[in-house]
C-alpha positions in Angstrom: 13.7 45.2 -11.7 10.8 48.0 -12.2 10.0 49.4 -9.5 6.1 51.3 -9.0 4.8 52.6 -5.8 1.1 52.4 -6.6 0.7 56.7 -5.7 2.7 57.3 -8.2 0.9 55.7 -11.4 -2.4 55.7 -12.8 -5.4 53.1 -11.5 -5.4 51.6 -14.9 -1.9 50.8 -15.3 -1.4 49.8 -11.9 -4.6 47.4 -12.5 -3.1 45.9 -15.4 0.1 45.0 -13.4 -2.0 43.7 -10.7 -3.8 41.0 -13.8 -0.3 40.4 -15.0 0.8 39.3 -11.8 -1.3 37.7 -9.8 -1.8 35.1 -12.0 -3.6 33.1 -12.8 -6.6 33.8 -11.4 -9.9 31.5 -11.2 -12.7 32.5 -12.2 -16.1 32.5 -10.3 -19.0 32.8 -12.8 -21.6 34.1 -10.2 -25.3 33.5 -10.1 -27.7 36.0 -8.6 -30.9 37.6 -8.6 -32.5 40.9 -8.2 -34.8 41.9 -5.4 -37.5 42.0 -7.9 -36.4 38.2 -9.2 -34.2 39.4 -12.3 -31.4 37.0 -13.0 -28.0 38.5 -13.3 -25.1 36.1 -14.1 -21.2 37.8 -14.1 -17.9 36.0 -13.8 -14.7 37.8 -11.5 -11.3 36.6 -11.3 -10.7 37.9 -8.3 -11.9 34.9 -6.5 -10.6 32.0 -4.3 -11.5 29.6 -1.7 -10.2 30.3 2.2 -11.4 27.6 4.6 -13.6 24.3 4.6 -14.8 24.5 8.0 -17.1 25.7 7.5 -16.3 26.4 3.9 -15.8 29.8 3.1 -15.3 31.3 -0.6 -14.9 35.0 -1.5 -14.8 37.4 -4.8 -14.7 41.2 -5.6 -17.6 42.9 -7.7 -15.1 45.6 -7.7 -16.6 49.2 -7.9 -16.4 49.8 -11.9 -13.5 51.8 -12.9 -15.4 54.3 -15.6 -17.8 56.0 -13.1 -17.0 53.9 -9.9 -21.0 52.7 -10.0 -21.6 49.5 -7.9 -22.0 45.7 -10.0 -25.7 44.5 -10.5 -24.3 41.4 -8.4 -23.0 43.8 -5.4 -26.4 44.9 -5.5 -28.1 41.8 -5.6 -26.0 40.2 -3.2 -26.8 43.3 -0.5 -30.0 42.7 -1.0 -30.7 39.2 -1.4 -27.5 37.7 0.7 -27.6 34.5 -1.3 -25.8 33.9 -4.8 -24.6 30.6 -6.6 -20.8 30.4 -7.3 -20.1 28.2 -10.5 -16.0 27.3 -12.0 -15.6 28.2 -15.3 -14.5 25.2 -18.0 -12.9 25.8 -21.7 -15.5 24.8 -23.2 -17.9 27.3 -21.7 -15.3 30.6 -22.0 -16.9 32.2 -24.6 -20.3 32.6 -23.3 -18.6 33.6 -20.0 -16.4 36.2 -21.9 -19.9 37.2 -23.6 -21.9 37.1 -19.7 -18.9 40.0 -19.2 -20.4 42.5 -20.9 -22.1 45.5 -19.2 -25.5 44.9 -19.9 -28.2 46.9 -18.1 -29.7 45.6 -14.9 -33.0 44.7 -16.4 -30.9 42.1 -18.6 -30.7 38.1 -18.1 -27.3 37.1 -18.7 -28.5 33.8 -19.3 -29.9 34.6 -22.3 -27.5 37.1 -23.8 -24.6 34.4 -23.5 -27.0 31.3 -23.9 -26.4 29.2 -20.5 -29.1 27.3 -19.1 -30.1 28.4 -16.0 -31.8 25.2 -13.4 -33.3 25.8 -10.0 -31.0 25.4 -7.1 -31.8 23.5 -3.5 -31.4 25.7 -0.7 -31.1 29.4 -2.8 -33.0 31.1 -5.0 -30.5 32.3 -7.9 -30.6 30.0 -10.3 -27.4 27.5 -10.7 -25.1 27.7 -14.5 -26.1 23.9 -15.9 -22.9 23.8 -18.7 -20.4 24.4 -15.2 -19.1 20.7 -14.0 -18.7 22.6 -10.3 -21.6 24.7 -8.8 -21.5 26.3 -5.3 -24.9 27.4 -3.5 -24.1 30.4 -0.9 -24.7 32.7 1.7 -23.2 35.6 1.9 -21.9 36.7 5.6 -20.1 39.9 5.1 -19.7 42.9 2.3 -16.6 44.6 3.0 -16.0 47.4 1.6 -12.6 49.5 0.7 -13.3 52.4 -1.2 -15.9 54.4 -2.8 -13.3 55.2 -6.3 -13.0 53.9 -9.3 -11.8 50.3 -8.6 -11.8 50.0 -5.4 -12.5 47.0 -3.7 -15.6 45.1 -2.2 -15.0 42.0 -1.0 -18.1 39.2 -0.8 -17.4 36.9 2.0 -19.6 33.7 1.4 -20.3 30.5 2.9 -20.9 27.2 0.8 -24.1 25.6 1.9 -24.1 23.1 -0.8 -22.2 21.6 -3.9 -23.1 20.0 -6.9 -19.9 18.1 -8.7 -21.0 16.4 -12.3 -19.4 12.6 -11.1 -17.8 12.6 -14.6 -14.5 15.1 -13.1 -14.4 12.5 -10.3 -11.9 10.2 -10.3 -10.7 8.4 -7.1 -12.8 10.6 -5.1 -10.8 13.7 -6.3 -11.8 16.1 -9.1 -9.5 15.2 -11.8 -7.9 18.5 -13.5 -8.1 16.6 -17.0 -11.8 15.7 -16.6 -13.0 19.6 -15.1 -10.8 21.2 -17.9 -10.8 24.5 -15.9 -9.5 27.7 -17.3 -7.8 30.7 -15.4 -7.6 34.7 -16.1 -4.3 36.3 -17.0 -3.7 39.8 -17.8 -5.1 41.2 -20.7 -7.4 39.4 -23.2 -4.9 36.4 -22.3 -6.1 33.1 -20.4 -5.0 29.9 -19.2 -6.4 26.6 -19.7 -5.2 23.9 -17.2 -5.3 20.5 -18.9 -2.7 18.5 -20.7 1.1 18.9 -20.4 -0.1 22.2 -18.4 -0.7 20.0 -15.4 2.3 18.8 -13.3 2.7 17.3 -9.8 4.3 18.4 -7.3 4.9 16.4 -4.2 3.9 17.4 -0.8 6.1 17.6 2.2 3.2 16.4 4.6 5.2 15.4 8.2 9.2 14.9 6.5 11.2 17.5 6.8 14.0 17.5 4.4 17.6 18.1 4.7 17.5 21.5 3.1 19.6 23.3 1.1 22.2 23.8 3.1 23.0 20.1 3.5 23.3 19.6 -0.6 26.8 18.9 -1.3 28.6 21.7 -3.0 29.6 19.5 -6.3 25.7 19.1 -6.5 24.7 22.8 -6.3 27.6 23.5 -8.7 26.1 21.6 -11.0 25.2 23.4 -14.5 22.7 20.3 -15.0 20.5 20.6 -11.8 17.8 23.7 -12.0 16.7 25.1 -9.1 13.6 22.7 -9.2 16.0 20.1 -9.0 18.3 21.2 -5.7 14.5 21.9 -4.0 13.7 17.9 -4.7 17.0 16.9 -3.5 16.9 19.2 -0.4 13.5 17.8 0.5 14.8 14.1 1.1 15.0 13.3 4.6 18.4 12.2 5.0 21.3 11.7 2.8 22.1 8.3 1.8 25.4 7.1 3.5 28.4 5.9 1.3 27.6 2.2 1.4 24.4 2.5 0.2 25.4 4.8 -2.8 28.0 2.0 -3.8 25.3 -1.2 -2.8 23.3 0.9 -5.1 25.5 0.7 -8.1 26.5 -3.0 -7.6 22.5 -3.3 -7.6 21.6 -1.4 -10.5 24.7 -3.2 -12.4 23.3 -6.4 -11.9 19.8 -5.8 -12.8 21.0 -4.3 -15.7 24.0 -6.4 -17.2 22.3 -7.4 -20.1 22.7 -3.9 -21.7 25.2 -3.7 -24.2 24.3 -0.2 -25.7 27.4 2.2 -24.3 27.1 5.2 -26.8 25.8 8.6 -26.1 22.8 8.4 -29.0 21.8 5.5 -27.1 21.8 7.3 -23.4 19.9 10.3 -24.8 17.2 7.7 -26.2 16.5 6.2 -23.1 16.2 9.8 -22.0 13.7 10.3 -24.4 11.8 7.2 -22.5 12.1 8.5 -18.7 14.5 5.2 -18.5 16.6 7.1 -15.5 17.7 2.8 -14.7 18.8 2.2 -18.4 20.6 5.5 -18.1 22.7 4.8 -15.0 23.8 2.0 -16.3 24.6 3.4 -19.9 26.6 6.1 -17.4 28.8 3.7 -15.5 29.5 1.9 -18.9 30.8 5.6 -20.1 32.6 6.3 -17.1 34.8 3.3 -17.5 36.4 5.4 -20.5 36.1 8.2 -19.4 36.2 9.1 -16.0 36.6 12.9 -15.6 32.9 13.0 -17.7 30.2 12.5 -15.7 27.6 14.5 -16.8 25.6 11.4 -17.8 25.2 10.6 -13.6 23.6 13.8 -13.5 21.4 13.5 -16.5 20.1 10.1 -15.1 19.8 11.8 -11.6 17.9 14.4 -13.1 15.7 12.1 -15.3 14.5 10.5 -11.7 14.0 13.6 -10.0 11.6 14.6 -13.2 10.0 11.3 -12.1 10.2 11.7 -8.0 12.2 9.2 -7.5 14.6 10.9 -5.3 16.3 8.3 -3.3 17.5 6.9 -6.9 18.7 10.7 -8.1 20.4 10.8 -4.8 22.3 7.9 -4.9 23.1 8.7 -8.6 24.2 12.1 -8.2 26.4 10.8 -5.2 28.6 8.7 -7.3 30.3 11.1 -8.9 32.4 11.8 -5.6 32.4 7.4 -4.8 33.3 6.1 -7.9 36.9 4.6 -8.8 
């Protein structure tokens, strides 16, 4: 490990860690207007949501690290207390990228990067049409932590309205595939969450699993099972008991007796399929010639676990230590 005690380097380099770091970041491409009605539009990636009742949203217009001069939109915002708070798509990162760049106050951002602004319900700044997610605001606090270069000020804000384009709804949830939101990394470097990107993680909700500590030692031995993979088995809720790993097998034999397929090209193509069933049985099949190797249980247990089916991986893992 590198080790930095932030004293001890310079703001920039210590800001780039930061971006590197705490990533990625989304971005909120903010909406705002001067007290004497100029638009100002400006996206910061130091920005997240913190509550929903009542819903409460915050970003830094960060003191600029050059000359340590205050953001047109910490102006505006002191001023005016309102602001729009849009996300940030692929397909609009360029013009945000160009909305970035320090123009002078009596500058409309909406026509240097070529968004369209459209009126907004219960604010005055003017809402980003091209962004799928817009967020009308109020701001309720300014904090401020430092009058250097950099430092901090942090817009608390509360959402007074949304506006959601229906087509990144699906199922009443904003679908990541539809939105097709990008993220700030460090550097000129950004992420774009869409595609094999996107993954699923369950949540725990009201079970509690087993843990760790209850994972039989032949399982966290394993040089098959990542670290991902002892976390899924750990959060089952109990451990299936030795006659149900081996009315489990008689099952799964039965379902599956009219594979013939017992070689390991065949295994690895069902792998190639997600088939985790078709590969147990391909397994037991091995086994019967080999029963010191059995790798291909925890290849099919892993194979489930990649598709949350832990009960299955459990059971299949478990038959390595309850199989003649």
């Amino acid at each position: 490990m590198l080790h930095f005690e932030p004293k001890n380097i310079s703001v920039p380099e210590l800001h780039k860690l930061l971006l590197g770091g705490v990533a990625p970041r989304p971005i909120a491409l903010v909406s705002t207007l001067s007290k004497d009605g100029i638009p100002n539009l400006s996206p910061f990636s130091f920005f997240n949501a913190f509550g929903a009742n009542p819903p409460i949203i915050a970003f830094s217009p960060a003191r600029r690290g050059k000359d340590a001069s205050l953001k047109d939109t910490y102006n505006n915002l002191t001023d005016t207390k309102e602001c729009v708070v849009q996300s940030v798509t692929y397909s609009m990162v360029e013009q945000i990228s160009l909305a970035s760049s320090e123009f002078s106050s009596n500058v409309d951002e909406f026509i240097k990067s070529g968004l369209t602004p459209i009126k907004s319900n219960l604010v005055k700044p003017f809402r980003v049409k091209e962004s799928p997610f817009q967020m009308e605001c109020k701001l309720l606090e300014m904090k401020n932590y430092g009058e250097k270069g950099g430092s901090a000020n942090l817009a608390v804000c509360e959402v007074i309205k949304l506006h959601i384009k229906k087509e990144v709804m699906k199922d009443g949830n904003i679908e990541p595939n539809l939105i097709d939101l990008v993220s700030r990394m460090s550097a000129n470097y950004y992420c774009r969450a869409n595609g094999e990107s996107i993954f699923v993680v369950e949540k725990p909700g009201s079970n509690v699993g087993v843990g760790f500590d209850n994972i039989p030692e032949f399982i966290k031995k394993s040089d098959i099972f990542s670290a991902n993979d002892l976390a899924k088995f750990a959060g089952i809720s109990s451990i299936p008991t030795i006659e149900e790993v081996l009315k489990f097998k008689t099952k799964i034999e039965k379902e599956h007796y009219n594979i013939k397929l017992t070689l390991e090209k065949d295994f690895f193509e069902y792998q190639n399929l997600n088939d985790y069933k078709s590969m147990l049985i391909i397994s037991l099949k091995l086994l019967k010639t080999n029963k010191d190797d059995k790798k291909y249980l925890e290849y099919s247990a892993k194979c489930a676990l990649q598709n949350n089916d832990k009960e299955f991986a459990w059971k299949t893992a478990l038959l390595q230590e309850n199989i003649s």
